[in-house]
C-alpha positions in Angstrom: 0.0 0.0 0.0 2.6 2.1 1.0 5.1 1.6 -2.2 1.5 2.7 -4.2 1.7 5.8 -3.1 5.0 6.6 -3.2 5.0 5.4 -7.2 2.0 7.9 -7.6 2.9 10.5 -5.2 6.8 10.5 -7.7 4.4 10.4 -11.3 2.8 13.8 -10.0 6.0 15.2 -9.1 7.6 14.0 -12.7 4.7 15.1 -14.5 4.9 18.5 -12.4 8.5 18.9 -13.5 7.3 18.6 -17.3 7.2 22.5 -18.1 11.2 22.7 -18.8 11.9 22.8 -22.5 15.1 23.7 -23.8 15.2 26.2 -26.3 17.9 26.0 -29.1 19.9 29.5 -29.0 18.3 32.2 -31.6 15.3 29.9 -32.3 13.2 33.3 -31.9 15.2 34.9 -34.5 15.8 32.7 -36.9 12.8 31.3 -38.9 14.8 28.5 -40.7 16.1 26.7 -37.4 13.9 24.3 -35.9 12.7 23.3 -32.5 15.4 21.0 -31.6 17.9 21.1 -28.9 21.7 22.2 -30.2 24.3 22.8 -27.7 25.5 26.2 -27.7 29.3 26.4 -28.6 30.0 29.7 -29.5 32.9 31.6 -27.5 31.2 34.6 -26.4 27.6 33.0 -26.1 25.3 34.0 -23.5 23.6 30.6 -23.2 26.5 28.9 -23.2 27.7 31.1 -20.2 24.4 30.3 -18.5 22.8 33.5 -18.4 19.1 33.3 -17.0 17.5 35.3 -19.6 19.0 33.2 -22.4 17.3 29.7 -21.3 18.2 26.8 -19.2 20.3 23.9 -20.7 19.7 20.3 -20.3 21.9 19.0 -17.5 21.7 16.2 -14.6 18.7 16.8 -12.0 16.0 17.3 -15.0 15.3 13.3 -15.4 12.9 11.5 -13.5 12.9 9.6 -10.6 14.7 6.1 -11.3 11.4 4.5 -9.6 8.8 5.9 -12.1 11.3 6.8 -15.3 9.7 5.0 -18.9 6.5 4.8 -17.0 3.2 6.3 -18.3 1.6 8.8 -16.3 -1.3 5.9 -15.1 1.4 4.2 -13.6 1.9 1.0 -16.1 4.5 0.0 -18.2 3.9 0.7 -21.9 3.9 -2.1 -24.2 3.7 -1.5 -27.7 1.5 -3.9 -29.8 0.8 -4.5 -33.6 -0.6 -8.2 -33.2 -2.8 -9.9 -31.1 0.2 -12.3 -30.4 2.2 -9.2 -28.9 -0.5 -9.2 -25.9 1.4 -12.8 -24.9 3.6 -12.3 -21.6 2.5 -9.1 -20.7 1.7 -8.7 -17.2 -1.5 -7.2 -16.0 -0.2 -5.7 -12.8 2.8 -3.6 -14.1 2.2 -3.3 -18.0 -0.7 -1.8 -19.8 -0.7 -2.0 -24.0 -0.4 0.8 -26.3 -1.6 -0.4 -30.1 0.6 1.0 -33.2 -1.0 3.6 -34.9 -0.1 1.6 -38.1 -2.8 -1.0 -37.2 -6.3 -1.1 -39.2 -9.7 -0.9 -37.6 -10.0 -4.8 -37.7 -6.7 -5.7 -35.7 -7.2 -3.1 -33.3 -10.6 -4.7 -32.4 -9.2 -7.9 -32.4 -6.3 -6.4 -29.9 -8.9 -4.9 -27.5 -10.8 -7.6 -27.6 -8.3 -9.8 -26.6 -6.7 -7.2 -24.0 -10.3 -7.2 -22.6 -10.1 -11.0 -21.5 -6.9 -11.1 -20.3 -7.8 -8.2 -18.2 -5.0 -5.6 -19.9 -5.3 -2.1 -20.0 -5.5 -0.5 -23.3 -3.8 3.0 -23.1 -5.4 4.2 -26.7 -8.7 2.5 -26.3 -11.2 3.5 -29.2 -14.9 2.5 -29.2 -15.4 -0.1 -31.6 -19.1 -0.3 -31.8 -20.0 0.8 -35.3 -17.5 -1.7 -36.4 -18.9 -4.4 -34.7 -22.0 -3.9 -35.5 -20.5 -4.2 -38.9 -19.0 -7.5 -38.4 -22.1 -8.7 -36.8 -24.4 -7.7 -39.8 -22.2 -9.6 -42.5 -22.2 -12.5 -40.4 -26.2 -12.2 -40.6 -26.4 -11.9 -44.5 -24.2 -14.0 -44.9 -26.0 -16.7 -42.5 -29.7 -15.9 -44.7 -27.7 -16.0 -48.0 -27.4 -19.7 -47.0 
């Protein structure tokens, strides 16, 4: 009970830490340079000198907690999964299933549904009703077609 909510009580203090992004120097003035972190290594640059105004740098202290790094903020481990066979040997208690975004409509039912019984949690869970409902009307033509 106790190790519970320590996990949570050092997820809300991870994600409260989130705000900190590091700014690449100029970004502001330059419309060609993109959002992505460069190390400053100019000889007379501010930012490199660690002025305040000029943005913080990425340095040790800004990770998480070792206890609650890689996890998602619900407190599982993510597994990633494209097949129905990649639900096999996760465990319910620690791990919870994110599906590809490459995956079609059908798989992804077939994923969920198979998550469902084995009592996984689905981290991108869509409502699969209409298609369903789809599957269940072939299966009815197709049954008075005979």
């Amino acid at each position: 009970m106790e190790m519970v909510d320590d996990k949570n009580r050092l997820i809300r203090v991870r994600s409260q830490r989130k705000g900190c992004t590091f700014q690449r120097q100029c970004l502001h003035a330059k419309a060609k340079l993109k959002d992505s972190w460069r190390r400053p290594r100019g000889l007379t640059s501010k930012q490199r000198r660690q002025y305040k105004a000029k943005g913080a740098q990425p340095q040790a202290g800004y990770n998480a907690p070792l206890a609650v790094r890689y996890m998602h903020p619900s407190g599982y481990y993510e597994v990633l999964a494209y097949t129905p066979a990649d639900l096999e040997g996760v465990e319910p208690e620690f791990e919870a299933v994110r599906i590809a975004g490459s995956v079609g409509m059908k798989k992804r039912a077939a994923i969920q549904q198979k998550a469902m019984e084995a009592g996984i949690k689905v981290l991108n869970a869509k409502d699969l009703t209409p298609v369903a409902a789809e599957a269940d009307a072939g299966e009815e033509e197709e049954a008075k077609a005979e």
